[in-house]
C-alpha positions as CSV (number, residue, x, y, z in Angstrom):
1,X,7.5,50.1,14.9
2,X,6.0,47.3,13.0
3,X,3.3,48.6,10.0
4,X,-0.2,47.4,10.2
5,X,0.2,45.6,6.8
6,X,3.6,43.7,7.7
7,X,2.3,43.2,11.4
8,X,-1.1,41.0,9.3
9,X,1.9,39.2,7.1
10,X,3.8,38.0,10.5
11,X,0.5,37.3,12.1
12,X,-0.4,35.2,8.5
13,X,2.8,33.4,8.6
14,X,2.9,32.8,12.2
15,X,-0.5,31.4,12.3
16,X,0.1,29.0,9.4
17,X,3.4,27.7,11.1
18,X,1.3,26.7,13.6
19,X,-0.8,24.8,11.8
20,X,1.7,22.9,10.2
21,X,3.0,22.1,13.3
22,X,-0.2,20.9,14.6
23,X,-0.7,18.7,11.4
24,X,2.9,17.0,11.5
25,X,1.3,15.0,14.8
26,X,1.0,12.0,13.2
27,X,0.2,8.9,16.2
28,X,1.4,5.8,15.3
29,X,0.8,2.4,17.5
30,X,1.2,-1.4,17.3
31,X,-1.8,-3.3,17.2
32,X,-1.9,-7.1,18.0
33,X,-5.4,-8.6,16.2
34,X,-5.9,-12.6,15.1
35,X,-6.7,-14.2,12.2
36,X,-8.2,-17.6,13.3
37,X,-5.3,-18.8,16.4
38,X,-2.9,-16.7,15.0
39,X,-2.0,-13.5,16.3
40,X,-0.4,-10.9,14.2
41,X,0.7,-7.4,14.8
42,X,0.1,-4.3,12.9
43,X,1.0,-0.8,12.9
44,X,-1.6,2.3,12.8
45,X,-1.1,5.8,12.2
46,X,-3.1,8.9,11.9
47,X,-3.2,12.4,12.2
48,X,-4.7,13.0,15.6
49,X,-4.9,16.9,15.0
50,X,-7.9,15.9,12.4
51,X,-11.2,15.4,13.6
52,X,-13.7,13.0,12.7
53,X,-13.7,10.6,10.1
54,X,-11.5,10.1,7.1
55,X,-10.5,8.2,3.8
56,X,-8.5,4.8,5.0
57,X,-5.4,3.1,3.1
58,X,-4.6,-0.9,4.1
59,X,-0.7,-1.5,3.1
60,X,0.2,-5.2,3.0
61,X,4.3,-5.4,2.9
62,X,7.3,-6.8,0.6
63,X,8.6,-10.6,1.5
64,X,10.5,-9.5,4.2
65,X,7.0,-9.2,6.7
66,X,6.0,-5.8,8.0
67,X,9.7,-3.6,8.9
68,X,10.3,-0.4,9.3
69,X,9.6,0.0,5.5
70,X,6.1,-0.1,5.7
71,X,5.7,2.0,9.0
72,X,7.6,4.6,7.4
73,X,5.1,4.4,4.2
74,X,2.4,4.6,6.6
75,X,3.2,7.6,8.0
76,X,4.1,9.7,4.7
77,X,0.1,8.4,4.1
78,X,-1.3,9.6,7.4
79,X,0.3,13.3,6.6
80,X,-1.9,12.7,3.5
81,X,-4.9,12.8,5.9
82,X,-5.3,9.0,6.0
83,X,-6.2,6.7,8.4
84,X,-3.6,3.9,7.5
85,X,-2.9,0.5,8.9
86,X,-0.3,-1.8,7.8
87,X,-0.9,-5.2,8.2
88,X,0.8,-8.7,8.8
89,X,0.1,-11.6,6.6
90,X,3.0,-13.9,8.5
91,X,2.4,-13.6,12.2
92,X,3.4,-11.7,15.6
93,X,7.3,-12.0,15.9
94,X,7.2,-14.1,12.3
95,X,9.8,-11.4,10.5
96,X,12.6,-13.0,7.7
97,X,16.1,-12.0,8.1
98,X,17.5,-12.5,4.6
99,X,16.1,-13.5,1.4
100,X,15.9,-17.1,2.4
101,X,13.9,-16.8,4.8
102,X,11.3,-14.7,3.4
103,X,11.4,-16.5,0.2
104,X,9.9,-19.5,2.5
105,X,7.6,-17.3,4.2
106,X,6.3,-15.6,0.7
107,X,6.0,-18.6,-0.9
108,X,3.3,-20.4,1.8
109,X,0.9,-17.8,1.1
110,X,2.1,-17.6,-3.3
111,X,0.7,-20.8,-3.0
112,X,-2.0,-20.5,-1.1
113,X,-4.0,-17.5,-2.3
114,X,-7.3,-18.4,-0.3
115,X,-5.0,-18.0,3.0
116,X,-3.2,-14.9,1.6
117,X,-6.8,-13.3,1.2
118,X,-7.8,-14.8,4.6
119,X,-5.0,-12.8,6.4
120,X,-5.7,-9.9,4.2
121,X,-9.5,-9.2,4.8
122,X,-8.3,-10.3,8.8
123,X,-6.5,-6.5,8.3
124,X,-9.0,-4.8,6.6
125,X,-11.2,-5.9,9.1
126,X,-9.6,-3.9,11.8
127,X,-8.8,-0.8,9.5
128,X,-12.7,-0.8,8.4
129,X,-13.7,-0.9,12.1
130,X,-10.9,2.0,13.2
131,X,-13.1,4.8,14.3
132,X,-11.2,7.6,12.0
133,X,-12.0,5.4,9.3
134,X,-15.1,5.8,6.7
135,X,-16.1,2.7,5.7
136,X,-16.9,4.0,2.5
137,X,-13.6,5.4,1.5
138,X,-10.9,2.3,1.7
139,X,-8.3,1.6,-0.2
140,X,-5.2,-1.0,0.1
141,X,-1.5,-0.9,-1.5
142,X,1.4,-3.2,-1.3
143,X,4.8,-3.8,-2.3
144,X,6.3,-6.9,-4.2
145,X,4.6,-10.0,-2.4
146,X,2.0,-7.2,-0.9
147,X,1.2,-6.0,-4.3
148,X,0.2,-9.5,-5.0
149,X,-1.5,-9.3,-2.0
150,X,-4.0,-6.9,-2.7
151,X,-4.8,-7.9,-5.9
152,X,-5.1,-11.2,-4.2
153,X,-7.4,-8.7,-1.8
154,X,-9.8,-7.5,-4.8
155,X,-9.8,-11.1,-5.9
156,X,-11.7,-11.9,-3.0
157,X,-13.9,-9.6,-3.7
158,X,-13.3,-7.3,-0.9
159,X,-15.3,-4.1,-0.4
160,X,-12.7,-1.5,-0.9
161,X,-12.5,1.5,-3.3
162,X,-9.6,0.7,-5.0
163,X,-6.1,-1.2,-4.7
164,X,-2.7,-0.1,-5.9
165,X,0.2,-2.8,-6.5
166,X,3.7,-1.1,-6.6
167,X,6.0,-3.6,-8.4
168,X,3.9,-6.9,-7.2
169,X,3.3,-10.4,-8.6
170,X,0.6,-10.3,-11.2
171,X,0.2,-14.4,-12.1
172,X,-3.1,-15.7,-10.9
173,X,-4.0,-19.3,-10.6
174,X,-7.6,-18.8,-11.2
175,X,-7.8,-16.1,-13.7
176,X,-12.0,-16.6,-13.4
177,X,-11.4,-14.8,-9.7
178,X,-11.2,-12.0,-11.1
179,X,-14.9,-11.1,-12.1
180,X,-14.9,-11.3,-8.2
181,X,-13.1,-7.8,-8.6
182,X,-15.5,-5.5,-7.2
183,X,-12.8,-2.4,-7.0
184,X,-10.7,0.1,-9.5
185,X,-7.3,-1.7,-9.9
186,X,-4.1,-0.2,-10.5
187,X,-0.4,-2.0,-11.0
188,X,2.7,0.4,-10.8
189,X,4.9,-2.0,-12.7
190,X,8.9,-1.8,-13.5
191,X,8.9,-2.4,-17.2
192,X,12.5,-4.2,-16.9
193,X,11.5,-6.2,-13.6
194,X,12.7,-9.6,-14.4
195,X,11.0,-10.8,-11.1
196,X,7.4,-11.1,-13.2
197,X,7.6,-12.3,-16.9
198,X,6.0,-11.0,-19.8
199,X,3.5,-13.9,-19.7
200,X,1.9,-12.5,-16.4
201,X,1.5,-8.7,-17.7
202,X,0.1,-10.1,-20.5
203,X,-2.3,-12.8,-18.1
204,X,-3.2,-10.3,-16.0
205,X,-4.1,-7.8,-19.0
206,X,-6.2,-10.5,-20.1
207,X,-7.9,-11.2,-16.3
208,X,-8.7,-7.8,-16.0
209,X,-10.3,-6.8,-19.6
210,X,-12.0,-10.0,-19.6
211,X,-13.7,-9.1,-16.0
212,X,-14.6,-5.8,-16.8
213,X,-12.4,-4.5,-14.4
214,X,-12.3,-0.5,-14.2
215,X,-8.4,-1.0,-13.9
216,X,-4.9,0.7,-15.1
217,X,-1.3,-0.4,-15.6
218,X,1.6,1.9,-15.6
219,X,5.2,1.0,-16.9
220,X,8.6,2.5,-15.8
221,X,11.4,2.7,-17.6
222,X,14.3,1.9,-16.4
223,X,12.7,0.5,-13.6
224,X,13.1,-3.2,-12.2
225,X,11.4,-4.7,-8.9
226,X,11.6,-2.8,-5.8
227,X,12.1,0.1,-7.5
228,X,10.6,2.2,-4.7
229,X,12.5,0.7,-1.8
230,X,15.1,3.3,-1.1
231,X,17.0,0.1,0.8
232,X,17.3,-1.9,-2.3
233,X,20.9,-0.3,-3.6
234,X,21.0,0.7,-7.1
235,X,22.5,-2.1,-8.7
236,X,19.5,-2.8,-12.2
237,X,22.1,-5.5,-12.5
238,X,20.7,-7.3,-9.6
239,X,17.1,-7.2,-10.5
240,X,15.8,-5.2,-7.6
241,X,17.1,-1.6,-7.2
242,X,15.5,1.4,-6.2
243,X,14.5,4.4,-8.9
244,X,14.0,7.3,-7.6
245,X,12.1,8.9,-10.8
246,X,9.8,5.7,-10.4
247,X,9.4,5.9,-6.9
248,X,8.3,9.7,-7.1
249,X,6.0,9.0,-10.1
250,X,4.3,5.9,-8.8
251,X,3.3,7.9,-5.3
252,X,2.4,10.8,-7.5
253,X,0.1,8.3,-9.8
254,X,-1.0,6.8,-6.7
255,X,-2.3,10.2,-5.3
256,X,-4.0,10.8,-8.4
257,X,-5.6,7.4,-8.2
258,X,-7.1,7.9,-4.6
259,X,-8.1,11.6,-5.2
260,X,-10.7,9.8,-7.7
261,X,-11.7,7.3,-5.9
262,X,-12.4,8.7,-3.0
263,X,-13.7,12.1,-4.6
């Protein structure tokens, strides 16, 4: 026979396996929308055992379009109790196969930041109008070309909490667009990344303080581009290699960034 006191612990332990259970049912789904003619295709996720309205997150992708990458980003966000939705700046079906390619792709919208903010706020527009989502508590991130992207986002003076740019472009080429920065900024930035010169931290330093910008940049060590793409090899030799002690610490500082803004 079972004690009263270890029959409560079992019942305890039972009940909160449950719960985590329940919480693990994250509901992801591909969303065509248009920006303009052009459709593009997105991916949502959420935790459907939550009810009600919650705190959303916007990711814009890396050069190589939206992959499995960023779907698996968005789910590690919606078991954070997000309503996430990762966009598509390039188009249904539009997805590079090697670096060629995407450098092509990347580079229409590098240099053309009115349409790269177009196509962004066309993917805010449908996380802000999700029905899990509170309007009042959105933020965006990105990767590489999506970490210039939402900067390129807060440029345009989007109405979001806050944007976070993991190892992203920082060059600008209208500096003045940022006193359109209505947001908290914060750049995760791999202090040996030889993909953005010294010149553009120091630009974008400049951008910032001279916009008044309530903004943050944090430097790895160690770290070059893509240092939190776990498919990016190792290889510092190469100029893009995953860090896992960047990767962990940028996610952590990321946390810590939306548990303020969104307090």
């Amino acid at each position: 026979m079972i004690a009263p006191p270890m029959k409560t612990l079992l019942a305890t332990l039972l009940t909160l396996g449950c719960v985590l259970t329940v919480r693990a049912q994250v509901h992801t789904e591909t969303i065509e929308y248009k920006d303009g003619d052009t459709v593009l295709e997105g991916y949502s996720a959420y935790d459907e055992s939550i009810q009600g309205k919650r705190p959303a997150v916007l990711i814009i992708h890396q050069w190589k379009g939206l992959t499995d990458y960023e779907k698996k980003r968005a789910e590690m966000l919606a078991k954070l109790d997000y309503n996430v939705f990762a966009l598509d700046i390039y188009g249904k079906g539009v997805r590079p196969q090697d670096a060629k390619e995407a450098g092509e792709q990347a580079g229409i919208y590098k240099s053309n930041r009115q349409l790269l903010r177009q196509r962004a706020n066309a993917g805010l527009a449908v996380l802000t109008a999700h029905k899990l989502t509170d309007p009042k508590r959105v933020a965006a991130i990105g990767y590489c070309f999506g970490g210039l992207g939402v900067i390129e986002l807060a440029r345009s003076g989007a109405d979001v909490s806050g944007v976070v740019s993991f190892h992203g472009a920082l060059d600008s080429p209208k500096p003045e667009d940022g006193k359109n920065i209505k947001c908290r900024v914060l750049a995760l930035h791999g202090a040996d990344d030889p993909h953005v010169p010294a010149k553009d931290v120091a630009a974008f330093e400049d951008e910032m303080r001279q916009a008044k910008v309530d903004w943050q940049l944090v430097k790895y060590g160690g770290a070059v581009h893509a240092f939190t793409d776990w498919t990016a090899g190792t290889d510092n030799s190469k100029g893009a290699a995953y860090n896992e002690k960047a990767d962990k610490r940028s996610w952590a500082a990321m946390q810590q960034f939306f548990a303020e803004i969104f307090h």
